[in-house]
C-alpha positions in Angstrom: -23.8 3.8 2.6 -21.9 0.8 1.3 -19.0 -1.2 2.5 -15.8 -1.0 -0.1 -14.5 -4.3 1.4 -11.1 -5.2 1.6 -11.8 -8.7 2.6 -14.2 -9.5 -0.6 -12.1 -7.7 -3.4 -8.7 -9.1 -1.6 -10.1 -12.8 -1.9 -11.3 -12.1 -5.3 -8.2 -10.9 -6.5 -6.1 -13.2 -4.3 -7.7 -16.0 -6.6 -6.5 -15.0 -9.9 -3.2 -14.1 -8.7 -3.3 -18.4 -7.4 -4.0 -18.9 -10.5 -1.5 -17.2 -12.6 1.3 -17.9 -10.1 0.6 -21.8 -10.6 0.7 -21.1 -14.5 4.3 -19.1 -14.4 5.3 -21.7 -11.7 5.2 -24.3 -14.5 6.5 -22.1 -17.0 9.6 -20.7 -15.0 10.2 -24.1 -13.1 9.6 -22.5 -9.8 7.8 -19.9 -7.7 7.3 -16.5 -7.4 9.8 -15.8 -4.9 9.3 -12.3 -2.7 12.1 -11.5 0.3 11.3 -9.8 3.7 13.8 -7.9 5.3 13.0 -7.1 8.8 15.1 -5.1 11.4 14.1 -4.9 15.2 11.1 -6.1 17.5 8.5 -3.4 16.4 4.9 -5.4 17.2 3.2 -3.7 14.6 5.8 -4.6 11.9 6.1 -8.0 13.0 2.3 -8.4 12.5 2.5 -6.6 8.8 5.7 -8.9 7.9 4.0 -12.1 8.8 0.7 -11.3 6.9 2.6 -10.7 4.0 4.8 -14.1 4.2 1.2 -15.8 5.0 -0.4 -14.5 2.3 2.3 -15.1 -0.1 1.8 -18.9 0.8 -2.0 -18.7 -0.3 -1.3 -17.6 -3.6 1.4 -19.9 -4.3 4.6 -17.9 -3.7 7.3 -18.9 -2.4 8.7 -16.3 0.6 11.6 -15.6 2.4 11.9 -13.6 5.9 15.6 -12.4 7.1 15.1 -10.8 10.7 17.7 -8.9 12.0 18.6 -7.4 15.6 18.3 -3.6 15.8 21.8 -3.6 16.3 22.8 -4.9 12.8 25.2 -1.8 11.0 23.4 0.0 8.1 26.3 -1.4 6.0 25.7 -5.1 6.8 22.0 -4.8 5.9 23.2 -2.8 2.5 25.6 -5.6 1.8 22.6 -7.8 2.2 20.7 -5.9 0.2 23.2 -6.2 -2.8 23.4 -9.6 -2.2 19.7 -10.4 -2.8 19.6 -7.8 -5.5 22.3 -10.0 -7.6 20.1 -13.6 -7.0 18.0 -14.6 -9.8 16.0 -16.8 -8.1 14.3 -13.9 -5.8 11.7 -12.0 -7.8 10.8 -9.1 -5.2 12.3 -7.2 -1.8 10.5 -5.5 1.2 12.4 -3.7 3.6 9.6 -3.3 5.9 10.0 0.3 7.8 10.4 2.2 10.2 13.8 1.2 10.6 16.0 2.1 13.4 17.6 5.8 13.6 21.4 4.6 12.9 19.8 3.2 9.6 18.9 6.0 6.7 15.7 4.5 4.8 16.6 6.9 1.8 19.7 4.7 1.6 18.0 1.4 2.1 15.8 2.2 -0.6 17.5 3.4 -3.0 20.1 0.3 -2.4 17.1 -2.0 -3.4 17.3 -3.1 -7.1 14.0 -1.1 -8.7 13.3 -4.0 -10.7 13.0 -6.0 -7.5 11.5 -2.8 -5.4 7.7 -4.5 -5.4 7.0 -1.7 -2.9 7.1 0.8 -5.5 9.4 2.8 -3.3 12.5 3.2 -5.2 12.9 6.9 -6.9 13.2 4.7 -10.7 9.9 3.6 -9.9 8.2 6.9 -8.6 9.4 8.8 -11.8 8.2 6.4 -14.1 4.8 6.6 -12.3 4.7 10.2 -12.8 5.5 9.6 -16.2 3.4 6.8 -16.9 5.5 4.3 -17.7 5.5 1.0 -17.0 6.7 0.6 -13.0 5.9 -1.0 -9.9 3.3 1.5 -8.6 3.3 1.8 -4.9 1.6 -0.8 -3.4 -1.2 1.0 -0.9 -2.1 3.5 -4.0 -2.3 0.6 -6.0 -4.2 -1.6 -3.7 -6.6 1.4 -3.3 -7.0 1.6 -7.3 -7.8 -2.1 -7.7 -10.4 -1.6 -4.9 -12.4 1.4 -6.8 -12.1 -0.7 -10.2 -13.4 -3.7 -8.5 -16.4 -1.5 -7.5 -16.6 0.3 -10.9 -16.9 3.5 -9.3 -16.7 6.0 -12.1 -14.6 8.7 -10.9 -14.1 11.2 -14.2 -14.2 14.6 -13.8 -14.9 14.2 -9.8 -13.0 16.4 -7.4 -10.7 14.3 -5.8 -9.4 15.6 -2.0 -6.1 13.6 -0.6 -5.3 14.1 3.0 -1.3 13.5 3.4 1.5 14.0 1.1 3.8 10.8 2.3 5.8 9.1 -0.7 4.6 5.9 -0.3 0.7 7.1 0.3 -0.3 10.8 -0.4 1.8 12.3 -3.3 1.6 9.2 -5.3 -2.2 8.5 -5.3 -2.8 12.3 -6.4 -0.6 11.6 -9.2 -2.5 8.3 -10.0 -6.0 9.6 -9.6 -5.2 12.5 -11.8 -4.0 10.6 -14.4 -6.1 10.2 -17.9 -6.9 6.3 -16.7 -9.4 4.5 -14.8 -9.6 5.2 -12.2 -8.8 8.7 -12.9 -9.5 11.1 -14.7 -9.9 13.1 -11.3 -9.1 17.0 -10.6 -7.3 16.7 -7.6 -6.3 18.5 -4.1 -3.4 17.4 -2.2 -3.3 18.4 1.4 -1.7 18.0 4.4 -1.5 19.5 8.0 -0.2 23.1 6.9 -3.0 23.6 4.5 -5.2 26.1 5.5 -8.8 25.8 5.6 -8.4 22.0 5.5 -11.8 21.4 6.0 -13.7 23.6 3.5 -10.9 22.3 1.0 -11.8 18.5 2.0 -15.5 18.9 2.2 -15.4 19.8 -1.7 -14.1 16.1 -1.9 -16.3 14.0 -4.1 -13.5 11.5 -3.2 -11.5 11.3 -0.2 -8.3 9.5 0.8 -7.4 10.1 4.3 -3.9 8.9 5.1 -2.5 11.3 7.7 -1.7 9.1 10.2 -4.3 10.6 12.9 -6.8 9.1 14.6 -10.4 9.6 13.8 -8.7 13.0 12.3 -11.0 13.0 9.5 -14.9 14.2 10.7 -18.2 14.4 9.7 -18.5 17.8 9.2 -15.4 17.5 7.4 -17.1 15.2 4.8 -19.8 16.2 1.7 -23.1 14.1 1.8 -22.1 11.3 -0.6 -19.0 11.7 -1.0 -16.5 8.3 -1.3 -14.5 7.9 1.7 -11.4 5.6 1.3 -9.3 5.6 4.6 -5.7 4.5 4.9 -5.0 5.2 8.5 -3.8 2.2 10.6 -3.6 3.9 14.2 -2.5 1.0 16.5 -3.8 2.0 20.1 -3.7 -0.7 23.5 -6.8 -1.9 24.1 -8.2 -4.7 26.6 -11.2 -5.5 24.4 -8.8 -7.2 22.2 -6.8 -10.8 22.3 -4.4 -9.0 20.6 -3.8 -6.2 23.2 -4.4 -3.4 20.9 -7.1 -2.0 19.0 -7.0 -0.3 15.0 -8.3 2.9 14.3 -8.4 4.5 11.2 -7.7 8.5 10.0 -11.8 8.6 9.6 -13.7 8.9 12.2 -16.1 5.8 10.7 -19.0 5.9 13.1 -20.2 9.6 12.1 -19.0 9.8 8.6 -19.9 6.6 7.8 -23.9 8.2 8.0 -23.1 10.6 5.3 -21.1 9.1 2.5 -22.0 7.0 -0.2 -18.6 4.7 -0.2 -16.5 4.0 2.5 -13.4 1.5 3.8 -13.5 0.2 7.2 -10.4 -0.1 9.6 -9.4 -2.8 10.3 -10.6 -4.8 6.8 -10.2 -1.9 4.1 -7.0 -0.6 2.7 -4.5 -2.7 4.8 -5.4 -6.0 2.7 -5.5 -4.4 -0.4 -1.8 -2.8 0.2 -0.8 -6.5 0.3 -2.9 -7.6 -2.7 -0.9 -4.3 -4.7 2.3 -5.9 -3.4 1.3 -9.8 -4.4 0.4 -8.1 -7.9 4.0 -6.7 -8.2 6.0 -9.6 -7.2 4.3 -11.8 -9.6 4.6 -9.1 -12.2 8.4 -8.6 -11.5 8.6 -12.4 -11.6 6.9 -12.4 -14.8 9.3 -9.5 -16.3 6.4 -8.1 -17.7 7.6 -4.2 -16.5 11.5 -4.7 -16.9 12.9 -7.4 -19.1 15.3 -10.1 -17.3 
């Protein structure tokens, strides 16, 4: 079994983002600039918010957080929205969810300008990934495709097995890994928690992604002997082993399939830093205006 390690691909790829941000920097007379929107006290968000604004700051971006009460009216935060949308000087926008239940997130995202949508969430930018045009591609699916190119795992003609048919996770990295690319080139299964006989269907997995949202959901007997594992899951549990107070699990159950595979991602130090490389990758892309012209 080896290791597909977040933490060595993400500081690989976090240098050559450094070093093309300093180059546009130069060119465009001032940074990459990405823009945070946050709304309530959710722990777990204001952990994710603050790694992206930190690593921003390592690759030479500038970066912008606006934190809001849970209070704030769905149309002030839209009228915010519009109001970042029309600034030139801002390159990308997260609206980091969940967001609270007055709020529609179908609204907030589709508010967000898709040339500034470096999520990849906005419906623009989901069709033209189905099509294959040029887009901001979700940034965990993409995260997950710089991670297999980085380990030159040739995956054509594989059967590919995706656990989880979210927008921003599932139904976009079957379209990705079925697509005539690399990585690609993969016949894939999309499931989910009505499909019957999950397991025999996942255990035909030469690749797995496993981003359900369950802990441990994914087993061993669920798994093929050398199969390629990639797990998405962040399951954020209390825990008095930890400084922090709680504990990450991920949707695999690590220990035991981690003795039969041939590839697999950890939890914590997998998936969760390569989401935020796919984002930094996106926000200097749309700074760039090398998917949609200024």
């Amino acid at each position: 079994m080896k290791l597909l390690d977040g933490k060595v691909v993400s500081a690989k790829l976090k240098e050559d983002i450094k070093k093309e941000a300093a180059e546009l920097t130069i060119k465009l007379g001032r940074k990459p600039h990405l823009v945070a929107i946050l709304v309530g006290n959710d722990g777990g968000s204001e952990t994710y918010v603050a790694s992206k604004m930190r690593n921003c700051q390592e690759v030479g971006f500038e970066s912008t957080n606006f934190h809001y009460e849970s209070t704030i009216s769905e149309e002030a935060l839209l009228n915010k929205i519009q109001e970042i949308n029309q600034d030139d000087q801002i390159d990308g926008l997260i609206v980091q969810l969940p967001l609270p239940k007055h709020i529609d997130p179908e609204k907030v995202t589709e508010a967000i300008d898709y040339r500034k949508d470096v999520d990849g969430f906005h419906p623009i930018n989901l069709g033209r990934m189905q099509r294959n045009l040029p887009c901001f591609i979700p940034a965990t699916p993409y995260g997950i495709l710089l991670m297999l190119d980085h380990y030159q795992l040739d995956l054509a003609g594989k059967k590919a097995v995706v656990v989880g048919r979210s927008n921003i996770v599932g139904s976009p990295m079957s379209i990705l890994l079925g697509r005539n690319s690399n990585p690609g080139n993969c016949t894939v299964t999309l499931t989910h928690s009505k499909t019957q006989n999950l397991k025999e269907e996942v255990l035909q997995g030469d690749i797995v992604i496993a981003a359900i949202g369950r802990k441990n959901f994914v087993t061993a007997d669920m798994v093929k002997e050398g199969a390629i594992v990639v797990d998405v899951g962040i399951n954020r549990e209390t825990s008095t082993e930890t400084k922090s107070g709680f504990k990450l699990f991920g949707d695999v159950d690590f220990e035991e399939v981690s003795k039969k595979v041939s590839y697999i991602t950890p939890v914590p130090g997998g998936v969760g830093l390569m989401t935020i490389i796919g984002l930094l990758k996106n926000t200097l892309e749309a700074a760039k205006g090398s998917i949609y012209q200024k």
